[in-house]
N, C-alpha and C positions, 0 to 999 in steps of 0.2 A: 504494500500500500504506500501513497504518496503522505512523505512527511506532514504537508501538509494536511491533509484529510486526518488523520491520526491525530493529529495538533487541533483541528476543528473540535470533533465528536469527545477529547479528553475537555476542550473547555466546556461544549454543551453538559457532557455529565457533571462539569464542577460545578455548573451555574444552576441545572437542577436541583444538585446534592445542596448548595447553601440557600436557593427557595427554600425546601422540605426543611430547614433549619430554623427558616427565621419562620417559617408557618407553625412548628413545635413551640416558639419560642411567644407567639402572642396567645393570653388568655383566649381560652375556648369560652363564645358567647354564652351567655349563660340564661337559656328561654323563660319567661315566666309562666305559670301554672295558668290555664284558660280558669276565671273566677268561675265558680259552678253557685247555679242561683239557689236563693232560700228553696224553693219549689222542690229542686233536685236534692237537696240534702234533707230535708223532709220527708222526701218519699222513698229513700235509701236506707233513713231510720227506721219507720214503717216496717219496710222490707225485712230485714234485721232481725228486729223485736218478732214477730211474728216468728222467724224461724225460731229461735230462742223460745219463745212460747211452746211450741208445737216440739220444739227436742226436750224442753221441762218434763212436757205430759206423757211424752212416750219413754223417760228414763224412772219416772215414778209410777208406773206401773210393777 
């Protein structure tokens, strides 16, 4: 292979290699939780409770 071409593809991979560097090197964004409304945490407790109820009844048998 020509000197030169060999000299290209080593600086392409070193300029890859210190991207991948400074991309390691910035805090990973950090997403916030979607707010889940009164309605849906309500009706999750519900849910919940109920099963709780219904394993009470069939372990006091």
């Amino acid at each position: 292979m020509d000197k030169t071409v060999v000299a290209a593809i080593v600086g392409v991979i070193n300029a890859y290699l210190e991207q991948e560097a400074q991309a390691k090197a910035v805090a990973p964004r950090v997403m916030p939780y979607p707010q889940i409304s009164p309605w849906q945490l309500f009706g999750r407790q519900e849910l919940m409770r109920a099963r709780v109820r219904w394993q009470v009844k069939r372990t006091s048998k």
